[in-house]
N, CA, C and O atoms as a DFTB+ gen file, in Angstrom:
580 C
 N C O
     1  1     102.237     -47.383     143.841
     2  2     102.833     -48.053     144.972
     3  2     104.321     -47.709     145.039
     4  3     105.115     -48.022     144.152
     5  1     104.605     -47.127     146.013
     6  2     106.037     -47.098     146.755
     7  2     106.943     -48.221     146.545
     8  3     106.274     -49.174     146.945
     9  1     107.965     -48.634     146.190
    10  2     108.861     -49.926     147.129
    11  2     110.186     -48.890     147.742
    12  3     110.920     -48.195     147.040
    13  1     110.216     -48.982     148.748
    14  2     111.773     -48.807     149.669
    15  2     112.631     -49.692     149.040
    16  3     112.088     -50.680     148.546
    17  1     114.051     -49.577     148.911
    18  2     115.483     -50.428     148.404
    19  2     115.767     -50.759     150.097
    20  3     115.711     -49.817     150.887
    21  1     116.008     -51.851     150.480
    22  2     116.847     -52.616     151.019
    23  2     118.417     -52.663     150.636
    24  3     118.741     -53.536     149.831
    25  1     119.362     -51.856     151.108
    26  2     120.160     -52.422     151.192
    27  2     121.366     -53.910     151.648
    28  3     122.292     -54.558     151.160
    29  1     120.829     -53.846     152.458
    30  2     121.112     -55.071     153.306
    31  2     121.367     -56.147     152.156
    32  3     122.400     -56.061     151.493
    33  1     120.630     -56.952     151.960
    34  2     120.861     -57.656     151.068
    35  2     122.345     -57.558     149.714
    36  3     123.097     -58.494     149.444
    37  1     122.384     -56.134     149.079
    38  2     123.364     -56.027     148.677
    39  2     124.776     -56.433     149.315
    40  3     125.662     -57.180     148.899
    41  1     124.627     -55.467     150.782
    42  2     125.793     -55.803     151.463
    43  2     126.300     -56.826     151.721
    44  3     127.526     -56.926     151.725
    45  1     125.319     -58.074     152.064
    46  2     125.625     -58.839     152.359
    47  2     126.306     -60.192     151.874
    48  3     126.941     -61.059     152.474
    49  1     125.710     -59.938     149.824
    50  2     126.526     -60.781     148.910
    51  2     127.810     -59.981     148.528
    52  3     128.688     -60.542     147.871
    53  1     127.956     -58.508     148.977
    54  2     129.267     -58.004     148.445
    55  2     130.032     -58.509     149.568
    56  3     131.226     -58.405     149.285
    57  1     129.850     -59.057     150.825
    58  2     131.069     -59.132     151.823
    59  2     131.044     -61.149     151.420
    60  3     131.908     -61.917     151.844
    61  1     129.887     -61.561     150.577
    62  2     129.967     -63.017     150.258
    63  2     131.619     -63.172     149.006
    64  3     132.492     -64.028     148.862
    65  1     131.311     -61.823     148.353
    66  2     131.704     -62.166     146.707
    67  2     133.542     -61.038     147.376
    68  3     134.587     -60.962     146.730
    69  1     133.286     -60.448     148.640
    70  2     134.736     -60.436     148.946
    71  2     135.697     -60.677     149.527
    72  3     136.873     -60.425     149.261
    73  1     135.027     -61.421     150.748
    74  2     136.124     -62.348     151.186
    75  2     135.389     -63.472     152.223
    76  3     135.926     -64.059     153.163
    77  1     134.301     -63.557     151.857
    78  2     133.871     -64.987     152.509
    79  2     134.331     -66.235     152.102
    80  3     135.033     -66.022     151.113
    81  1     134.308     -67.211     152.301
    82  2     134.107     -68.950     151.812
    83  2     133.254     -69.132     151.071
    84  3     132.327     -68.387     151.392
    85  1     132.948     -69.846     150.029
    86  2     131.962     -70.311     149.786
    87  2     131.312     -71.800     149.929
    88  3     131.287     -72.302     148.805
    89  1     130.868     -72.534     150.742
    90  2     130.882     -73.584     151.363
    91  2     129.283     -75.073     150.404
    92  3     128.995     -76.269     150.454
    93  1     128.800     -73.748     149.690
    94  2     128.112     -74.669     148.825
    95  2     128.268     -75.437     147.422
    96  3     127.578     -76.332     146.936
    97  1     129.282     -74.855     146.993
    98  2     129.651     -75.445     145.698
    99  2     131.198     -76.089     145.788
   100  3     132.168     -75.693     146.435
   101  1     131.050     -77.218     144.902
   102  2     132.294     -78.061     145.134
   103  2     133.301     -78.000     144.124
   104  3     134.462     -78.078     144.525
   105  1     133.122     -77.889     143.021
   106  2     133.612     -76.958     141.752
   107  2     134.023     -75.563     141.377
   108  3     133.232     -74.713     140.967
   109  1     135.596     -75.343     141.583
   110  2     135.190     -74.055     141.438
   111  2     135.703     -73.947     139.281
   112  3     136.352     -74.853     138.758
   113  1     135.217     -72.709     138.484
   114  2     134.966     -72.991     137.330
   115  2     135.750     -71.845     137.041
   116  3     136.849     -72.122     136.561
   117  1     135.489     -70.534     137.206
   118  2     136.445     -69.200     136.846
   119  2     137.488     -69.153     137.217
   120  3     137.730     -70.096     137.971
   121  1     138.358     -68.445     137.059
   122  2     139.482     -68.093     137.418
   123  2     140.158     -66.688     137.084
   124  3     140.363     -66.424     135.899
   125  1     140.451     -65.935     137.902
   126  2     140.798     -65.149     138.190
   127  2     142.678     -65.183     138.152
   128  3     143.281     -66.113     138.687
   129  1     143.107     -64.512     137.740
   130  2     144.996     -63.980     138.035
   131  2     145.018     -62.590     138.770
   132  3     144.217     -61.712     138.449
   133  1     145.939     -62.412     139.748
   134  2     147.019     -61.525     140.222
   135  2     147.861     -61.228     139.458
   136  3     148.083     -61.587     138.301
   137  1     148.431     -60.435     140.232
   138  2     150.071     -60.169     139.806
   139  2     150.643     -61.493     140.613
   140  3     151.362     -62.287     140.007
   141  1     150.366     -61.664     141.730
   142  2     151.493     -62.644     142.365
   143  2     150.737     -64.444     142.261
   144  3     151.404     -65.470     142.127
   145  1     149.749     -64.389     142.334
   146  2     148.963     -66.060     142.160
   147  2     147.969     -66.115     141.670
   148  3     147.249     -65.182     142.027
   149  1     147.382     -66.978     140.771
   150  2     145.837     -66.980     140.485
   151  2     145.263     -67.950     141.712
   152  3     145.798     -68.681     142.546
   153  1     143.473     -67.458     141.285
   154  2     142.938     -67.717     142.226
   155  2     141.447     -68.546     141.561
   156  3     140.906     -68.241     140.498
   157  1     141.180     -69.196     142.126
   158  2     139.591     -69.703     141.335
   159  2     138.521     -69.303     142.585
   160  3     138.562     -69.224     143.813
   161  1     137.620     -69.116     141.590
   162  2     136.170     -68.525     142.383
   163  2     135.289     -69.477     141.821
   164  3     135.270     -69.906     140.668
   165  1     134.562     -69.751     142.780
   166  2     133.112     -70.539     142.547
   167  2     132.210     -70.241     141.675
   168  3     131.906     -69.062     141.494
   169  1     131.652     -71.198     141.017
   170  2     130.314     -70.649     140.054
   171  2     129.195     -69.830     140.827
   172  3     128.297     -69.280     140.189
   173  1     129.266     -69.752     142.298
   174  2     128.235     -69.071     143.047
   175  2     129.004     -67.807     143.319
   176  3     128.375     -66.752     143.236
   177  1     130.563     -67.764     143.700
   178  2     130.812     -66.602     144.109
   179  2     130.860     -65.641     142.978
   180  3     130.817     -64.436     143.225
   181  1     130.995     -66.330     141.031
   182  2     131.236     -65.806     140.433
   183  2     129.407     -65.199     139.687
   184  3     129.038     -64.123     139.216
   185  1     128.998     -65.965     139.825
   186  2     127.530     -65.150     139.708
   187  2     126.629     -64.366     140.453
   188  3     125.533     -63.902     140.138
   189  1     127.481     -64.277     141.814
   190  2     127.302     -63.292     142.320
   191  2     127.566     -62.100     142.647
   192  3     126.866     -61.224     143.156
   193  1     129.347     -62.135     142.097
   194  2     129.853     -61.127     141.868
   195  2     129.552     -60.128     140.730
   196  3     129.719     -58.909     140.691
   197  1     128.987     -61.124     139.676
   198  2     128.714     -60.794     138.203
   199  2     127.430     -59.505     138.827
   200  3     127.552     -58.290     138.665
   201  1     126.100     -60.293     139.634
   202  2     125.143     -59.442     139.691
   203  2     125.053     -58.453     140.470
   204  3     124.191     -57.576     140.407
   205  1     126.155     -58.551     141.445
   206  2     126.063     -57.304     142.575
   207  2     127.367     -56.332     142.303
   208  3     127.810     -55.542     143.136
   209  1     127.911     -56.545     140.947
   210  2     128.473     -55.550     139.730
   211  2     127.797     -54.972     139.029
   212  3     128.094     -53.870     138.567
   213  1     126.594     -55.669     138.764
   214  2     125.270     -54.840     137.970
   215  2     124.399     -54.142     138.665
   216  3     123.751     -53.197     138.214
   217  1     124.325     -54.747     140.241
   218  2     123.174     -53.695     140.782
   219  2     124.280     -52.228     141.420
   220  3     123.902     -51.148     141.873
   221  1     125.196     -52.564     141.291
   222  2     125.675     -51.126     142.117
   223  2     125.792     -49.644     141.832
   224  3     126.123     -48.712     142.566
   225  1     125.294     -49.705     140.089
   226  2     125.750     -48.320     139.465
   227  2     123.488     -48.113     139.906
   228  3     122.767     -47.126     139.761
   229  1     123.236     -49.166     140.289
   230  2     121.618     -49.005     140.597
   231  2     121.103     -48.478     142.220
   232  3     120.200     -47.725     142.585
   233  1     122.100     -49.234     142.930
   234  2     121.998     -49.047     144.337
   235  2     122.380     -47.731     144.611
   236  3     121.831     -47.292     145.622
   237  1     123.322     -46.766     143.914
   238  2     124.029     -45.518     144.136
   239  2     123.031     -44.733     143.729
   240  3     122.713     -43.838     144.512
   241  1     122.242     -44.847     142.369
   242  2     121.582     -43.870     142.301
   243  2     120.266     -43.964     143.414
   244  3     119.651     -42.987     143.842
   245  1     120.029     -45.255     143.728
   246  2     118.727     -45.173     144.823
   247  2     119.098     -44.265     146.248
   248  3     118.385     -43.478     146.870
   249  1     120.396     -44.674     146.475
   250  2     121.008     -43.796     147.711
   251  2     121.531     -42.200     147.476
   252  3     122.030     -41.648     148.457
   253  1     121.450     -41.581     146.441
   254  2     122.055     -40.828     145.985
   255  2     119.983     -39.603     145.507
   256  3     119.805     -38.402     145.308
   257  1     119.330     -40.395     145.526
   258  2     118.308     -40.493     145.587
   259  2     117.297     -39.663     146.560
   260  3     116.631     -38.643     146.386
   261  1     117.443     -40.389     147.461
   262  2     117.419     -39.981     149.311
   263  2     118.268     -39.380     149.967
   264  3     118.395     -39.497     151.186
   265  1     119.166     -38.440     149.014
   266  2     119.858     -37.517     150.164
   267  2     119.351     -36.287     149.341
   268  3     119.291     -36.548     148.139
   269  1     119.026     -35.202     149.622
   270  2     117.792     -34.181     149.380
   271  2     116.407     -34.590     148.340
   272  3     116.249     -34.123     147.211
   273  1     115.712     -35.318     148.849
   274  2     114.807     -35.638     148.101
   275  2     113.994     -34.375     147.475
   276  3     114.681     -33.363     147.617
   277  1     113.046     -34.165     146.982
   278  2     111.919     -33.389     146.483
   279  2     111.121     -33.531     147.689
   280  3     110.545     -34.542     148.089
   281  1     111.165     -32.444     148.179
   282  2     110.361     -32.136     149.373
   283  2     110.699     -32.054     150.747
   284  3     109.971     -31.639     151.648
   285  1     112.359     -32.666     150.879
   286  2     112.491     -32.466     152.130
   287  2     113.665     -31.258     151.923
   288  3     113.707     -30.569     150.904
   289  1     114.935     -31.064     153.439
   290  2     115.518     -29.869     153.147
   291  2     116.706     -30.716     152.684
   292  3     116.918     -31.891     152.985
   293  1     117.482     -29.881     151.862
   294  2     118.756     -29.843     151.480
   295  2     119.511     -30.615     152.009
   296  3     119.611     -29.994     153.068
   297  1     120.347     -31.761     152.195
   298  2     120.914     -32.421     153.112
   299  2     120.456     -33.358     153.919
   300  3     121.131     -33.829     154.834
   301  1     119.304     -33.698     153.654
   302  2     118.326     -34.841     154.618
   303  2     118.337     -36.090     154.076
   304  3     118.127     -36.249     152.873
   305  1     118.560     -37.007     154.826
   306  2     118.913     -38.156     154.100
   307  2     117.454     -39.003     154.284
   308  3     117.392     -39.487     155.414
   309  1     116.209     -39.314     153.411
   310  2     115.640     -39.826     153.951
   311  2     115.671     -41.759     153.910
   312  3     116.114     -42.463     153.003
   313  1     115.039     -42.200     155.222
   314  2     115.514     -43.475     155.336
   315  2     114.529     -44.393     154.230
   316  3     115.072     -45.384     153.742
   317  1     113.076     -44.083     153.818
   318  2     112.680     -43.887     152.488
   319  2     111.767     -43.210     151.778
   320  3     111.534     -42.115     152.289
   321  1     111.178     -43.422     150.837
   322  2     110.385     -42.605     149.826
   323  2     109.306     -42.701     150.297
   324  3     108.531     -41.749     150.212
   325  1     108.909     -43.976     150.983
   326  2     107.388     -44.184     151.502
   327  2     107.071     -43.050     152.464
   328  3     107.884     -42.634     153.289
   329  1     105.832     -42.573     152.307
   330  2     104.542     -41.543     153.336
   331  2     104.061     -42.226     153.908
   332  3     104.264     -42.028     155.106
   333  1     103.119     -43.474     153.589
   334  2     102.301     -44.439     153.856
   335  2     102.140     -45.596     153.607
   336  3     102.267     -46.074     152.479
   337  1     101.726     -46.444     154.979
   338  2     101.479     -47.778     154.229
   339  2     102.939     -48.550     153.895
   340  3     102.989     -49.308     152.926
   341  1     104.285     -48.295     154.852
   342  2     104.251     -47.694     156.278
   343  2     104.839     -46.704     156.231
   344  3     105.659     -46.978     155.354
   345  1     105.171     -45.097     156.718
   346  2     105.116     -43.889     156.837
   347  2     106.449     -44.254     157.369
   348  3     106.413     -44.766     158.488
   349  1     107.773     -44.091     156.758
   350  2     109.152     -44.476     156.567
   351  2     109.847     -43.316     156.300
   352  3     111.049     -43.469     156.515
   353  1     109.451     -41.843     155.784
   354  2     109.766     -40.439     155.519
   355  2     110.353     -40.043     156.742
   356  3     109.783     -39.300     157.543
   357  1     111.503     -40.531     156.908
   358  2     112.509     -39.970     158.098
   359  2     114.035     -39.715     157.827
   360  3     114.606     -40.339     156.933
   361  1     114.670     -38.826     158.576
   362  2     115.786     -38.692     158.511
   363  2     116.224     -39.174     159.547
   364  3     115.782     -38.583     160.532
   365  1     117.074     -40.197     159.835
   366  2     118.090     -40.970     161.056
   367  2     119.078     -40.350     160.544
   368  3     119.485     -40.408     159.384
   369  1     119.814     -39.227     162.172
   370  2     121.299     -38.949     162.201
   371  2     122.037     -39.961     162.112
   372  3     123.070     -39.577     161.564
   373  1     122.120     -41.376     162.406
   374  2     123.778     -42.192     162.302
   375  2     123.422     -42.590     161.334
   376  3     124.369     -42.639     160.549
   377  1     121.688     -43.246     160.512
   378  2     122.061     -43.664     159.121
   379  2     122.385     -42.572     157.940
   380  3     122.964     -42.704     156.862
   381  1     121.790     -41.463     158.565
   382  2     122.377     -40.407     157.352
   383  2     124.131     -40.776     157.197
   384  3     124.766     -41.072     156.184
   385  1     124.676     -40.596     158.886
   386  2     126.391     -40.192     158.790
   387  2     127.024     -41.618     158.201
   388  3     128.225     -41.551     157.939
   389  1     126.420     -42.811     157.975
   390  2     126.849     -44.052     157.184
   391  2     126.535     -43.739     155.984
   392  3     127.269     -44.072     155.054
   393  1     125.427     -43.065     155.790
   394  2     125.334     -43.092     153.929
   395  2     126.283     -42.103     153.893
   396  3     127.252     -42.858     153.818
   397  1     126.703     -41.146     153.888
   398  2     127.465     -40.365     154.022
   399  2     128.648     -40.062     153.447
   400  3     129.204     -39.422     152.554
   401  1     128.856     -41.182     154.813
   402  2     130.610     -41.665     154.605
   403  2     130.944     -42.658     153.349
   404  3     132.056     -43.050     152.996
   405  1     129.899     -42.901     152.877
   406  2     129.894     -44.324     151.628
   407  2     129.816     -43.257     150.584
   408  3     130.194     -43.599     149.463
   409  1     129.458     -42.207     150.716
   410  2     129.680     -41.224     149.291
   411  2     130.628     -40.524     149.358
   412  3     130.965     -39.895     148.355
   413  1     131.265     -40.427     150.414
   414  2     132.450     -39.739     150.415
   415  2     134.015     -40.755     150.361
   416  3     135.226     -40.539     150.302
   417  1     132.957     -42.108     150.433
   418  2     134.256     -42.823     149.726
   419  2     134.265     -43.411     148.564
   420  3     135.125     -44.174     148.123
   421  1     132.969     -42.928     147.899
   422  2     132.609     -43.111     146.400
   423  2     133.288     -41.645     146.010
   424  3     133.877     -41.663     144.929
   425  1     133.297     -40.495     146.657
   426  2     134.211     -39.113     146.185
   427  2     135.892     -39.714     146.382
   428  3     136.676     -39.509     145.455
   429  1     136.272     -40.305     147.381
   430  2     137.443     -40.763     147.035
   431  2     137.877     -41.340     146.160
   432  3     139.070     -41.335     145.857
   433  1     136.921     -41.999     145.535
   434  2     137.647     -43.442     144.531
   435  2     137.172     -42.876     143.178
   436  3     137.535     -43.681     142.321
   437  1     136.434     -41.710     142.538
   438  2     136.249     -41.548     141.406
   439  2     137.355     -39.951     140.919
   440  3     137.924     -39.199     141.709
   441  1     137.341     -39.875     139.456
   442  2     138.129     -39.210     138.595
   443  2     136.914     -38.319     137.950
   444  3     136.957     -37.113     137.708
   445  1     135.923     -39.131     137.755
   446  2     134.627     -38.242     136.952
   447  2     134.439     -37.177     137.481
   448  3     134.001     -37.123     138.631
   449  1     134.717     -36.119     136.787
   450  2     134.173     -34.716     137.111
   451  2     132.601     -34.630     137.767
   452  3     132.272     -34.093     138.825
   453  1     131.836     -35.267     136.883
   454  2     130.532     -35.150     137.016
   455  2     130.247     -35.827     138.585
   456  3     129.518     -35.243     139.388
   457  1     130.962     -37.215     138.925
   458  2     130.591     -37.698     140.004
   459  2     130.864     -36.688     141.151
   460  3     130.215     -36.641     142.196
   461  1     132.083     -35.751     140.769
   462  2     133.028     -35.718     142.030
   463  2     131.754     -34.503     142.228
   464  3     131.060     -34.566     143.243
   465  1     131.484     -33.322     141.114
   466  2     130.202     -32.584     141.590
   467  2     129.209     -32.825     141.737
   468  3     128.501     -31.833     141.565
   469  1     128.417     -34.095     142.110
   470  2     127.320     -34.543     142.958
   471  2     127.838     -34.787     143.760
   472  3     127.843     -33.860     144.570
   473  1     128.458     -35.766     144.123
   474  2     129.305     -36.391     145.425
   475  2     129.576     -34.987     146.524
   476  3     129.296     -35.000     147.722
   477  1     130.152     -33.880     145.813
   478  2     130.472     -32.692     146.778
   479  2     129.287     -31.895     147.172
   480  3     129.115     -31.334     148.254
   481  1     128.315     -31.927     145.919
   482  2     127.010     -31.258     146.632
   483  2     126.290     -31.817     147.524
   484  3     125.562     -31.085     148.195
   485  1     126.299     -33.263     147.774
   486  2     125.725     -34.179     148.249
   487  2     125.900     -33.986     150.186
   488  3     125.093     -33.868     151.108
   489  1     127.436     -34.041     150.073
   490  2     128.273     -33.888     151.205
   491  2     128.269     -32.432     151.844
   492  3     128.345     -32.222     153.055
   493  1     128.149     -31.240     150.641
   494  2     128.239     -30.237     151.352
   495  2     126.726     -30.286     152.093
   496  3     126.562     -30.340     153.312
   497  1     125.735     -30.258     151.150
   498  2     124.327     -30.124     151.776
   499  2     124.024     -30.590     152.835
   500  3     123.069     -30.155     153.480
   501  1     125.266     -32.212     153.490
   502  2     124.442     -32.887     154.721
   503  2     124.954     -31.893     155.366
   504  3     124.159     -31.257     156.059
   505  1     126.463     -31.425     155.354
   506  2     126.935     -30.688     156.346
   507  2     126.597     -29.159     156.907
   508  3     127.324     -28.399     157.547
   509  1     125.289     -28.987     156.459
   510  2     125.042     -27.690     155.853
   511  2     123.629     -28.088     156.824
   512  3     123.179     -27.491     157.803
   513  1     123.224     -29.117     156.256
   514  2     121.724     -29.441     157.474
   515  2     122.169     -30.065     158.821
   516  3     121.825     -29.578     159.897
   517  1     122.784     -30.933     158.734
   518  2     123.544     -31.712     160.449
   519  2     123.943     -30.171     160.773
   520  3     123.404     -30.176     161.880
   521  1     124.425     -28.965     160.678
   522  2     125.089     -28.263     161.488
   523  2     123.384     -27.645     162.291
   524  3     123.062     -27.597     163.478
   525  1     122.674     -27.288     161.142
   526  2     121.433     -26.805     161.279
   527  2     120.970     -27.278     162.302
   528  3     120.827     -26.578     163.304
   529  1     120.532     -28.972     162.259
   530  2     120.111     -29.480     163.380
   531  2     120.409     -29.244     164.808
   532  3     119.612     -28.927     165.690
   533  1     121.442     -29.408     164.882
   534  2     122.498     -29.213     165.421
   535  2     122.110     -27.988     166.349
   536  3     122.383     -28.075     167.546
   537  1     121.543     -26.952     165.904
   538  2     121.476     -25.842     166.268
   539  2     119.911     -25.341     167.355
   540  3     119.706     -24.399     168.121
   541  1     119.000     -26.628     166.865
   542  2     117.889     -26.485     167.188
   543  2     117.458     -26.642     168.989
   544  3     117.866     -27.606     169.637
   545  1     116.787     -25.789     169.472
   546  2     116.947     -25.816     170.333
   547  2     115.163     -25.919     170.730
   548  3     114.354     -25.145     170.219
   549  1     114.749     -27.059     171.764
   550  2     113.380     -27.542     171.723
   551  2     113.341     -27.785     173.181
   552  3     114.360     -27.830     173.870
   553  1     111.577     -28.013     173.848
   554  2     111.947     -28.917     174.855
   555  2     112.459     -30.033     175.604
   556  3     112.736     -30.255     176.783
   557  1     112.491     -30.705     174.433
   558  2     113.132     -32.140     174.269
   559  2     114.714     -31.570     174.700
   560  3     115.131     -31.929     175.801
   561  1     115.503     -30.778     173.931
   562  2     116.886     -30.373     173.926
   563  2     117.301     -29.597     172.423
   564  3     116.717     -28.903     171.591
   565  1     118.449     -30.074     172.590
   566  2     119.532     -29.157     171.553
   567  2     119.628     -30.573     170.537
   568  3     119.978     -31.713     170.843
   569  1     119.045     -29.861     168.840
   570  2     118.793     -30.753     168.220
   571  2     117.567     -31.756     168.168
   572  3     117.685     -32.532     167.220
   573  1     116.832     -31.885     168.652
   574  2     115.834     -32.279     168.205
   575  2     114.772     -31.353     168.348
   576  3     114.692     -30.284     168.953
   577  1     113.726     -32.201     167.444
   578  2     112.701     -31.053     167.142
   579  2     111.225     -32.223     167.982
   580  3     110.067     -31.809     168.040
């Protein structure tokens, strides 16, 4: 059995654990320092920050994953692993150019040699298939097949 990753969900406790409110807990217990003020975080914002610190070195490789899979071309971002049951083996141009841009700002923010040469093969390959596409010429039009 297949499972597809959902992102969504990630995103949505990382924009909780970075600058939302937290409006369910009345206690806050951690605490955090600046340079200029400390700050306290909630026992919810802080266990959630804790776990969506642990899933992210997990979420990268799932996305990192689906950009030239085994079997498709070079640069294809697929949206997931599933064939069947439901048949999800697609490449979307704007979600490819969002995953994209999220690895090329994971190439901004790292020093690792090793990252920065996946990260660049990653990026060269989309740009290498989007031009491709790009090129295709069908009844439909220019670019699609």
């Amino acid at each position: 059995m297949k499972v597809a990753l959902s992102l969504t969900p990630i995103f949505a406790l990382a924009a909780l654990v970075s600058g939302c409110t937290d409006s369910t807990s009345s206690a806050p217990t951690a605490t955090t320092t600046s340079t200029s003020t400390p700050t306290t975080v909630s026992p919810v914002r802080a266990a959630v920050g804790s776990w969506t610190n642990g899933q992210t070195p997990i979420a990268k490789s799932w996305i990192l994953a689906n950009i030239s899979p085994s079997g498709a071309a070079a640069g294809a971002v697929c949206a997931s692993p599933s064939k069947s049951n439901p048949d999800y083996y697609y490449h979307w141009t704007r979600d490819a150019g969002v995953t994209l841009l999220e690895v090329s700002r994971w190439l901004n923010a790292t020093s690792d040699a090793t990252e920065i040469s996946t990260y660049k093969k990653k990026l060269t390959d989309y740009a290498t298939f989007s031009r491709g596409i790009q090129t295709i010429s069908s009844a439909a039009g220019i670019g699609t097949a």
